[in-house]
N, C-alpha and C positions, 0 to 999 in steps of 0.2 A: 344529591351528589355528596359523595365522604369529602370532608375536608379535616386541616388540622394533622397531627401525625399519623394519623391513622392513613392518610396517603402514601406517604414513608414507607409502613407496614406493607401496604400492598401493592409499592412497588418493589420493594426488599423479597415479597412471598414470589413476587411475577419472576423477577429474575433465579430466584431458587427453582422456580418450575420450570424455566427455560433450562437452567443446567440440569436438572433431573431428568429432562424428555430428553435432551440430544444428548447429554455421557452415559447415563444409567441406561432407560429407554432405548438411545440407539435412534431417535426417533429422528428425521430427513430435521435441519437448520431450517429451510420454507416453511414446514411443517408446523415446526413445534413452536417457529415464530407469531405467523396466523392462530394458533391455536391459544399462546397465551396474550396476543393484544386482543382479543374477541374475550376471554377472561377475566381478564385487568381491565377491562371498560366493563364489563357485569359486575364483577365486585367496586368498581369505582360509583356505581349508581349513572349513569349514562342512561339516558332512556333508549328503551331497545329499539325503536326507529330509528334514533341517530347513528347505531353502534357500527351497522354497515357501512355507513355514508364514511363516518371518522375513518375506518381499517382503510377500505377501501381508497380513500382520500388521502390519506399518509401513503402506502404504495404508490398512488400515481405521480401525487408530488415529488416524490422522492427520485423517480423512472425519468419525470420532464426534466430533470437537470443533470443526470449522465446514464440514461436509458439508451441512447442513441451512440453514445464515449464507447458504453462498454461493448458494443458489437463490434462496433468501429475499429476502439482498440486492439481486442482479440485479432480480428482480421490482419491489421497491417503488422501484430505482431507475428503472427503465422507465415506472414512473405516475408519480413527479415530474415527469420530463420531457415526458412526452407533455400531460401537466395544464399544462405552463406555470409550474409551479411554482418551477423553478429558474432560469429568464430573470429573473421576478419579485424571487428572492432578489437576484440580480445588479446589477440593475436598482438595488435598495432599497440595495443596500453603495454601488454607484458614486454615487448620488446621495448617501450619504453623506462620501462624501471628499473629492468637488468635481472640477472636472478640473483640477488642478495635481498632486495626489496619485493623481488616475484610477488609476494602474498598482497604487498600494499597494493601494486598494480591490479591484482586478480577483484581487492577489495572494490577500487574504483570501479573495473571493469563489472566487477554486479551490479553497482548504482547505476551506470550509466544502461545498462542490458534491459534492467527490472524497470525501467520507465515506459518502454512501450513493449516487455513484455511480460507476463504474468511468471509469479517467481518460480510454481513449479517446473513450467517451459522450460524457463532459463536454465535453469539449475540443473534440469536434465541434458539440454545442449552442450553445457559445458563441464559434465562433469567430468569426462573425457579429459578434456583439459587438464581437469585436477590431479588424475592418475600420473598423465604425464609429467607436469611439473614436479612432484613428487619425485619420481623417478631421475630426472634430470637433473635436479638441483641437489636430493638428499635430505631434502628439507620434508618432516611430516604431512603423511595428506590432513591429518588433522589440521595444522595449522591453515593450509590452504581451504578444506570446507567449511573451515570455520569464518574465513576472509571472504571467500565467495558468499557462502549462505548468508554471511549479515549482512552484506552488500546489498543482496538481492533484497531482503525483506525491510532492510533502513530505507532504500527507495521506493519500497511496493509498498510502503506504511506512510512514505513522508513525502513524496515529490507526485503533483500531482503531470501528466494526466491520466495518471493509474488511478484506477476506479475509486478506492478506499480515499485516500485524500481530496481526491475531487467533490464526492459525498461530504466531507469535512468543509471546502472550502464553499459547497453551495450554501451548508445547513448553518455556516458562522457569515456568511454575509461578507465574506471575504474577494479582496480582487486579486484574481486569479493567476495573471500574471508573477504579482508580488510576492503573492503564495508560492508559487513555484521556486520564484528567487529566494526568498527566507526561508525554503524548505528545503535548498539547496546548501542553504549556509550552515544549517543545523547538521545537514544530512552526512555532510563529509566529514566531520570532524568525530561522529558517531562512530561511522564507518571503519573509519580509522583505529579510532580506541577499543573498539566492541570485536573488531572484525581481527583489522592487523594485528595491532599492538597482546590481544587479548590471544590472539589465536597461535601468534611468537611465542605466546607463553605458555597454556597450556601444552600448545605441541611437542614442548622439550619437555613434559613430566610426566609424557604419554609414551611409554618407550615399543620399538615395535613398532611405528607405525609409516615406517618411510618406505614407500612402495619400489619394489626390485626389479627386475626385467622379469626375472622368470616369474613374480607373481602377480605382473601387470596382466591385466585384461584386456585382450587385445578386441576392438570393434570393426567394424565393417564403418569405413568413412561416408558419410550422403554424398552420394552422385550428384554434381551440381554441370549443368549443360555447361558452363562457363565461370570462371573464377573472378570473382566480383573484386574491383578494384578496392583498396583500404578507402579513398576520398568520396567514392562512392558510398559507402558504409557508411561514413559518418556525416553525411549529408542527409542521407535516408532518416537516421536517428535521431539529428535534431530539428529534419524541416517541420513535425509537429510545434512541438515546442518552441523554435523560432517566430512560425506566424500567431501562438497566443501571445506572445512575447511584446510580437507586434504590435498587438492592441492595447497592448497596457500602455505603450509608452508613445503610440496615437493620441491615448486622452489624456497624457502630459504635455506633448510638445504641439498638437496642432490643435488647430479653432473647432470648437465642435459645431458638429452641421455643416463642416465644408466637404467639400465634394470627395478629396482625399481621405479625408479623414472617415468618411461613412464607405467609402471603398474596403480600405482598411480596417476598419472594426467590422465589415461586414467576415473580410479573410481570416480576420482573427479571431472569429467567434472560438469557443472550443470544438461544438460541431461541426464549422465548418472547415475548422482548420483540418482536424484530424478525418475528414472526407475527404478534402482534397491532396494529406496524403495517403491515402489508401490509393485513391485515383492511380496518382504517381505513381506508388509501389506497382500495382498494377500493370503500368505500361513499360515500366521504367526496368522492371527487376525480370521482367520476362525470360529476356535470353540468359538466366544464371539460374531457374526455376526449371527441376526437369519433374517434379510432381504437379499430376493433373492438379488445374486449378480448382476442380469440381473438389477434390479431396479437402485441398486447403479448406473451401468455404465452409464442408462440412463440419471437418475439426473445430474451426474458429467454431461455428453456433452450436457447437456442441458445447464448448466449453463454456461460452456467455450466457447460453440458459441458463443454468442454476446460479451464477452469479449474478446474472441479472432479480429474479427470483428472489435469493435472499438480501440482496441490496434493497429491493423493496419492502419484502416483509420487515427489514428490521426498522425501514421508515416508518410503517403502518403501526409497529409496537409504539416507535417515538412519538408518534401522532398521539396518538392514546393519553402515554403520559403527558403528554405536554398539553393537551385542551383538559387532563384533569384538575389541573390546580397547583401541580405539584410545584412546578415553577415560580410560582409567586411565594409558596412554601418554604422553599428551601432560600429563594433568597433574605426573606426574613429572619428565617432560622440561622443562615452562614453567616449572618450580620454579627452573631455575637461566636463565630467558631473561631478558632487563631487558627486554621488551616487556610493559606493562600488558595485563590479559586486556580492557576495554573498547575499547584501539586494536587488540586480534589480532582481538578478536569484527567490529570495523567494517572491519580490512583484508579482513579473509575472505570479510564479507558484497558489500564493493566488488570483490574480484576475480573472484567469480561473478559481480554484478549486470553487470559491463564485459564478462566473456567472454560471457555464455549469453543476453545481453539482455532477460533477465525479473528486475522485482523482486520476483515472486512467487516464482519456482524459488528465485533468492538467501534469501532471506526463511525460504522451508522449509528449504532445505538446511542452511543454517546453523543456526539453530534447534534442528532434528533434530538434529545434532552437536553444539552444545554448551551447547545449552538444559539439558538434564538434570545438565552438570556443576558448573550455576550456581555452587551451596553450596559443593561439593566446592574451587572455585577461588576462593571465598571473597568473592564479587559477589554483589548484590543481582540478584536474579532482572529485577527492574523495568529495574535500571540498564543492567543486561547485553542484555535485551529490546530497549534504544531504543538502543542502542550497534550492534545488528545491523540495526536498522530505518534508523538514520543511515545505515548502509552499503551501503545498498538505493537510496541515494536518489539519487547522480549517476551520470555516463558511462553514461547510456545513446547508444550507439554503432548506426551503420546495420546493426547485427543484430537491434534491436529494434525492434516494429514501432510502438512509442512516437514512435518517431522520425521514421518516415517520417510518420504522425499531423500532428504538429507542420507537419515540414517541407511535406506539402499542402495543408495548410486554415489552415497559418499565411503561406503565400503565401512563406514563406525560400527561398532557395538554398540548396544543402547546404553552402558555407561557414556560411554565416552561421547555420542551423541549430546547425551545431557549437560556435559560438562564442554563441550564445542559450541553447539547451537543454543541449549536454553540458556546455558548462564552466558552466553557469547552476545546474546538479544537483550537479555535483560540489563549486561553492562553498556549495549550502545543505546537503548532506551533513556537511562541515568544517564549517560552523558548529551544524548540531545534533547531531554531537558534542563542540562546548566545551561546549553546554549541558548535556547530558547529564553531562559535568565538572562543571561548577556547582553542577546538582543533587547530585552524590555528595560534596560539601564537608556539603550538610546530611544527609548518611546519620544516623540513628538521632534527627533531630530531627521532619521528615518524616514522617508516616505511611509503611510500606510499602520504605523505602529503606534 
């Protein structure tokens, strides 16, 4: 086995070869991930017996802990939508904020949207929305795709039980719950700065870009059998989230082993939670669903294939490095860096999420590496979790396909794209991790920290 810096080396050549097969290449993210952990365990000295066992064994691992979420997910996010469920949320936040504030509302409304549904979904549901507002208010649709789009992706990056942070909170040994709330705390104040405040701003320097009637797009509205009530809506969208909620604060306040209490953690598993609302959506969202349900099923597993897929390949990479050495390695080595392990954990995460244009592969990858050394490097498992998840969240770049998302149905030009979305990610990324700082001022006052 290589040991010494020369692991460094050959994990530094692994990830250059990853971004050479999927930007240059072109090569499938599954693909080109399988191909350099089967690599990066040959040049690490692995004996080739073990090499399949490792790959193999990082995938599975990786699948037992939100393999079952992400189908899940998908699913119950395909009934929100098709219900009408999530225009309504939308709807009920911007009528709360008024239109002077519209965009902060719009910001919110992506966080709260992108938690059980996958951002490019969202963002095409609503970008409808954007046109209009635009229109009605006077206010740039810049400013507005810039308020939405970072909404969507500061909670598709940081609030779990979206797949990317769930990965985070299994691989950092984090409780899930907790995660969710201090991913919450980080996540709105991002939002805010990166989305609203950022998106106020460029949109007044972007001239031109306030949509008119006559050069509005007019759409065909989804046929929905029945008009889904607002309370309904957002009942729907937090009963996942409510019952892991549930379980967190089960193993605070009741006896463990009591009857309630195993009831209870049993509902608030994450699988079972987000089962039994699927169930729900299911029975519940029927009469407002006028698309066959056979359709929905197939869209959802259309879509969680390749996310499932590369969720695991990019465990099977982390498997790799992490039984090579490297881990032991680098804490040795960081012992004399003056880089804090929360700014390496958020650089790390940023220089994948920029090169490989997923903030899901960043999200694994990183995780998978240095999730496990949480303790070891003397961070809070939680801290260190939303430190990687921060670093997930800007420069998506025209290698992602986030981007071209944006920049079609948000109607930008790829400048202005650039200067919307990517520096729009990258400043809420920087701002949720001060907070992430913030929070580590109250370590051991905090639950969890």
């Amino acid at each position: 086995m290589v040991t010494g810096n020369l692991l460094i080396v050959i994990f530094l050549l692994s990830l250059a070869a990853l971004f050479f097969m999927i930007l240059k290449l072109k090569v499938d993210p599954f693909i080109s991930l399988i191909a350099v952990a089967f690599a990066a365990a040959l040049a690490l000295g692995f004996p080739l017996a073990d090499i399949p066992g490792v790959v193999a064994g990082g995938f599975g691992n990786t699948l037992v802990g939100v393999g079952i979420l992400i189908g899940l997910g998908v699913i119950f996010g395909q009934f929100l939508g098709a219900s009408g469920a999530i225009e309504k949320i939308a709807v009920a936040v911007l009528r709360l904020f008024g239109v002077k504030r519209s965009a902060a509302g719009l910001s919110l409304t992506g966080v709260a949207v992108s938690i059980p549904v996958f951002f490019d979904a969202a963002f095409v549901i609503l970008s409808g929305l954007v046109r209009s507002l635009s229109r009605r208010t006077g206010i740039s649709i810049v400013t507005f795709v810039t308020s939405l789009g970072i909404g969507l992706i500061v909670s598709h990056s940081m609030i779990a039980p979206t797949p990317g942070p769930m990965v985070v909170a299994e691989n950092t040994g984090s409780d899930l719950g907790l995660f969710i709330v201090y991913g919450l705390i980080c996540a709105i104040p991002a939002t805010l700065v990166g989305g609203y405040l950022y998106g106020t701003f460029i949109g007044k320097r972007i001239p031109g870009t306030v949509v008119t009637e006559d050069a509005e797009v007019q759409e065909a509205a989804t046929a929905y059998k029945k008009e889904i009530s607002t309370g309904l809506s957002f009942f729907m969208l937090a009963l996942p989230i409510v019952l892991i909620l549930l379980n967190t604060i089960t193993q605070i306040w009741l006896e463990e082993g009591s009857t309630l209490s195993n009831i209870l953690g049993f509902v608030g598993d994450k699988n079972v939670a987000l089962f039994i609302s699927v169930i729900v959506a299911i029975i519940v969202l029927k009469p407002y669903i006028s698309v066959p349900y056979k359709n929905l099923y197939d869209e959802a597993i259309e879509s969680a294939g390749m996310i499932i897929l590369v969720t695991g390949a990019g465990g099977a990479f982390g498997a790799v490095i992490n039984q090579s050495g490297i881990g032991d390695h680098l804490i040795a080595t960081m012992q004399s860096w003056s880089i804090p392990v929360l700014i390496l954990a958020f650089i790390f995460a940023q220089i994948l999420r920029a090169s490989l244009g997923s903030a899901t592969v960043a999200l694994v990858t990183t995780s998978s590496i240095m999730g496990p050394m949480a303790v070891e490097l003397g961070a809070s498992p939680i801290l260190l979790g939303l430190a990687i998840c921060a670093g997930a969240v800007g420069l998506s770049l025209p290698n992602d396909s986030g981007f071209w998302v944006v920049n079609k149905f948000g109607g930008l030009t790829i400048p202005q794209t650039i200067q919307a979305w990517s520096l729009g990610g990258f400043i809420a990324g920087l701002t949720a991790l001060a907070m992430v700082y913030i929070l580590s001022l109250f370590s051991g006052i905090l639950p969890g920290l």
